[in-house]
N, C-alpha and C positions, 0 to 999 in steps of 0.2 A: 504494500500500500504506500501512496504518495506520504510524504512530508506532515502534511496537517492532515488531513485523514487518520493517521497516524499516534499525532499528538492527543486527537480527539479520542481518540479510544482509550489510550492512556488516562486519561480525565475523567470520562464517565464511567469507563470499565474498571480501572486499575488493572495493574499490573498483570502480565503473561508468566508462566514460568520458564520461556526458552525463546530465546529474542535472536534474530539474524538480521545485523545492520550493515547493509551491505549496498555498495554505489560508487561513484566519480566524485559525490559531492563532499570535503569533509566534515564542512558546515552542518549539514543535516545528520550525519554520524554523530559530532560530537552533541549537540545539544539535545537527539533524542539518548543519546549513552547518558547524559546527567538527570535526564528525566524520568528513564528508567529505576535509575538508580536511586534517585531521590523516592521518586514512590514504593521501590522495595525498603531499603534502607533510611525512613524519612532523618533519623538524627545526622548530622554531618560527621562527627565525631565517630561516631559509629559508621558510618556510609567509609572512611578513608582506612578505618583498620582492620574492618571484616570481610573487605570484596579482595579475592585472589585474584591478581592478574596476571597475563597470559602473555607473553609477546611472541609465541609462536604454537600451533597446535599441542595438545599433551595427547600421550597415547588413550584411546578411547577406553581401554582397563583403569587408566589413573583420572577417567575423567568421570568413570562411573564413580569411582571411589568417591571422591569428591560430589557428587552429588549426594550419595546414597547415607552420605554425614551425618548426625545430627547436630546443629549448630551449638554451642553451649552459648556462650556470650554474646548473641544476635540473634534477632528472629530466625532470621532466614542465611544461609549459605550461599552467596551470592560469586560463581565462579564470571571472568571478564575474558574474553580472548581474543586477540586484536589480532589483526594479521592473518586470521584464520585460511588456510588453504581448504578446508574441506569441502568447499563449494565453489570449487572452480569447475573449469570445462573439464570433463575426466577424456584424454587425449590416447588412442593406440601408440604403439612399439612405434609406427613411424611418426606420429606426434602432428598430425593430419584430421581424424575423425574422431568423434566419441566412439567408446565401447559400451558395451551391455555391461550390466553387473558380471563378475564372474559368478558361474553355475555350478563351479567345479572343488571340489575336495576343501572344506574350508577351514583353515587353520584359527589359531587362537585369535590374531586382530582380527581375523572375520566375523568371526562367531559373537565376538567382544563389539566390532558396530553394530552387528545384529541389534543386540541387547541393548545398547545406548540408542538404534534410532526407535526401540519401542519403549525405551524409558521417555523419549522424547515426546511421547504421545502422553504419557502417564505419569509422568513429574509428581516429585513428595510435595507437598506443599511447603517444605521446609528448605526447600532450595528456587533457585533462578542461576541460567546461563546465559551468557550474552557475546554473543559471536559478531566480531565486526570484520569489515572486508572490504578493502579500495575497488576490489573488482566487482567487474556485474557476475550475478550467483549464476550455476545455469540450474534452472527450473528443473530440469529432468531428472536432477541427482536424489535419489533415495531422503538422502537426510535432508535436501532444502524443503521437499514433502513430508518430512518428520516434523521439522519443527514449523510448517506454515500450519501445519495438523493441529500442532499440541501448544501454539505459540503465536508468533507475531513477525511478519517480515519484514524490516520498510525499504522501499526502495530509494536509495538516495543518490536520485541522477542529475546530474548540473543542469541549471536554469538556464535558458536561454533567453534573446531578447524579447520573443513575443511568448514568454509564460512568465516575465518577471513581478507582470501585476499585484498577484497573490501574494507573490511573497514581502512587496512592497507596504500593500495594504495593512498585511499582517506584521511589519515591524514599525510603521508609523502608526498605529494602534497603541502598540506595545509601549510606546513611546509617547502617546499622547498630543501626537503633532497630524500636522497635514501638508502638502505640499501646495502652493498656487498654480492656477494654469502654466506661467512657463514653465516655472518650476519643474514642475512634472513635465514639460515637455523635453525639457533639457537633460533631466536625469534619463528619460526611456532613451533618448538618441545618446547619449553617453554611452550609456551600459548597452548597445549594439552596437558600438566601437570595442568594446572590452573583448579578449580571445585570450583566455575564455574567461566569462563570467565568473568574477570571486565575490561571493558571499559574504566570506569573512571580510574581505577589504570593505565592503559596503558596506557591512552592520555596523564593522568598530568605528567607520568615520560619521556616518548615521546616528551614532551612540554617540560620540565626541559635540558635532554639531548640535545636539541635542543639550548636553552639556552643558557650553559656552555661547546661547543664543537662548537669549528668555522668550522669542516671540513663537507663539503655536504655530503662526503658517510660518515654512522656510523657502523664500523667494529663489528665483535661478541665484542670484548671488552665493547665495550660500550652498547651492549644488556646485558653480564652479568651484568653491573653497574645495568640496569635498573629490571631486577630480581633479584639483591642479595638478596631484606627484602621477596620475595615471596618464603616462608617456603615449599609448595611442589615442587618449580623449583631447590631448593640449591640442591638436590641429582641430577639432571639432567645430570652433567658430569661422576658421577659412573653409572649411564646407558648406556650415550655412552660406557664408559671404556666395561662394560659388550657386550656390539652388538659388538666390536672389540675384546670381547673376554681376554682384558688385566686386567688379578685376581691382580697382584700385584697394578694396577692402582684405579682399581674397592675398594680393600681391603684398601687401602693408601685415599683415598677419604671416605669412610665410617667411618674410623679410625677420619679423620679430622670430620668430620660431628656430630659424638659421643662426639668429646673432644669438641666442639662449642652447646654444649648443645641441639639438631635437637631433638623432640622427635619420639622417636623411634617407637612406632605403625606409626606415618605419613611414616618415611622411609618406614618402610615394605609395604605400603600401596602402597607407590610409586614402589617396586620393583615388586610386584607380579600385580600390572596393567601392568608392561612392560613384565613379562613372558608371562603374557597373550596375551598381542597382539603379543607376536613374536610366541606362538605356536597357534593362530587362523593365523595369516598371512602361517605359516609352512600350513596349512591344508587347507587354500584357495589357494595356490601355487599348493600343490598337485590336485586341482581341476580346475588347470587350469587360477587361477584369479592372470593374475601378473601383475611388475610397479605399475602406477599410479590407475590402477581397484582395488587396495587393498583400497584406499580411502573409500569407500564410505561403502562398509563391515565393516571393522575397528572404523567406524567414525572418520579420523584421515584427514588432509590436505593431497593431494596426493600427494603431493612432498616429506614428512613424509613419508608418509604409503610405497612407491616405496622404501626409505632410510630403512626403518625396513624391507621390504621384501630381500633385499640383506642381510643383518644382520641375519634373518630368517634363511640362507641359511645353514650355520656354524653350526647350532645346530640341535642337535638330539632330535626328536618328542619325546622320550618316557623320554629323559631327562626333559624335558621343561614341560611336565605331573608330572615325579616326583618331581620337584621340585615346583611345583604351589600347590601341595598337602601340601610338605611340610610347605609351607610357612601360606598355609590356618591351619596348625595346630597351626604353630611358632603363629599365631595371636590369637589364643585362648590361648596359654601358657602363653603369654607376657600380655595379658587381667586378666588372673588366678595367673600370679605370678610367674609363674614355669618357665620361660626362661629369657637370657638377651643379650645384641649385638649376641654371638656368633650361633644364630638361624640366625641372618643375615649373619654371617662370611660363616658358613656352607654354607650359599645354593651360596654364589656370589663363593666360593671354587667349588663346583658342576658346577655351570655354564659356569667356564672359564676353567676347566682342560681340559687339552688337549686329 
């Protein structure tokens, strides 16, 4: 289950006795792991010296053991295991396909998961496990059906820009603030400049801002504070400049950008993602796909993707073609040697003439 889905079950259910927190995101790992933990364990005191943890599988015999405990000094026996390989892709001899379970002669670790993935359905009340994992689980595996059975999954997969809403809503909640029309429009175009999306950078400058600024709404201003150290967003206003079309603004903004030291393959990098989606937006328009249906084509937040569709509008297809070529050269000259700003000058020139 997603993230808040998640949370919410933890809330009105309480606690599972066998947790696989498992994803790309670490964001969402860490603060469902304290929230687990906090509702097994509510004292903290008690939460830091009774949970064993784990930085690599223990054998499935040493982990029954530890379940099968009685807890003396804590409710509950709460085992942690980070890193957990058990739920990974299970790969054949050439390291190419999954395998079946084996069928064949089963020895004592066999026998011994046997018997932990059917503990995993029937858990003492006197324990909890908590398995986490950078990777995605594969669903097929015996025990990720053990403990989805007898437990709790959550899936924790990076946010992208057109699913960032949610989690937005849900930490300026949490926070007690709001954001104003630019506001928010600046933060969505931001953070679909970010590769990849971090959480954690957002919550703790989100938490900081929150901090150091008494007023409830927090204006674009206070979003660029919270992007300035984010090295692919600094170019974000010579984009806009460019989607309005303003060379002298665009050109003035690059100029600063070059004398603050920005390296310049990331500019370029940044400029020819934004040709591109205004001449993919140009040809999904033509086909009829406009507003907020440009979302989900583009991968962009729809409120975004609607904002570059109007911007879209202004430029000439076969411009936005020449100059994505160009720019795909400009980055092999600038890798080679042979160019320097003025391969960016040229194409933001192209782009804004009238």
């Amino acid at each position: 289950m997603k993230y808040g889905e998640f949370m919410a079950a933890l809330r009105l259910k309480g606690p599972k006795p066998v947790y696989l927190l498992a994803g790309e995101e670490p964001y969402y790992i860490q603060r469902a792991e304290a929230a687990v933990l906090a509702a097994v364990l509510p004292e903290a005191a008690t939460r830091r010296e009774f949970t064993q943890v784990f930085e690599s599988d223990p054998s499935p015999a040493d982990l029954i053991g530890l379940i099968e405990t009685a807890p003396f000094f804590a409710e509950k026996n709460v085992v942690l295991i980070r890193g957990t390989k058990m739920f990974n892709e299970k790969k054949s001899a050439a390291g190419s396909e999954p395998t079946k379970e084996k069928k064949a002669k089963k020895g004592p670790q066999e026998r011994a998961m046997e018997r932990l993935l059917t503990l995993f359905t029937a858990m003492p009340e006197t324990s909890c496990v908590i398995f986490e994992s950078g990777a995605k689980p594969d669903k097929r595996r015996k025990i990720y059906k053990a403990v989805e059975k007898g437990g709790a999954v959550l899936d924790a997969e990076p946010e992208r820009a057109w699913t960032i809403d949610e989690w937005l809503r849900g930490k300026l909640s949490e926070l007690g603030r709001q954001l104003d029309r630019e506001a928010k429009a600046y933060f969505l175009a931001a953070v679909g400049m970010m590769q990849p999306i971090s959480l954690g950078f957002l919550d703790q400058e989100l938490e900081k801002l929150a901090l150091y600024t008494p007023e409830k709404v927090f204006t674009r201003s206070d979003m660029e504070r919270v992007f300035a150290s984010v090295p692919e967003v600094s170019g974000f206003s010579m984009l806009d400049a460019i989607s309005a079309r303003d060379g002298r603004k665009a050109l003035t903004i690059l100029e600063r950008q070059l004398r603050e030291g920005v390296f310049l393959p990331l500019i370029l990098a940044g400029l020819a993602r934004h040709v591109r989606q205004l001449w993919q937006a140009k040809t999904l328009m033509a086909r009829g796909v406009r507003g907020k249906a440009l979302g989900a084509p583009l991968e962009l937040n729809p409120y975004i993707a609607e904002k570059l569709g109007k911007a879209a509008e202004a430029f000439d297809e076969a411009v936005l073609h020449r100059v994505f070529l160009k720019l795909a050269d400009a980055d092999y000259r600038l890798k080679s040697g042979g160019g320097g700003p003025e391969l960016l000058e040229e194409a933001v020139i192209a782009l804004c003439r009238p």
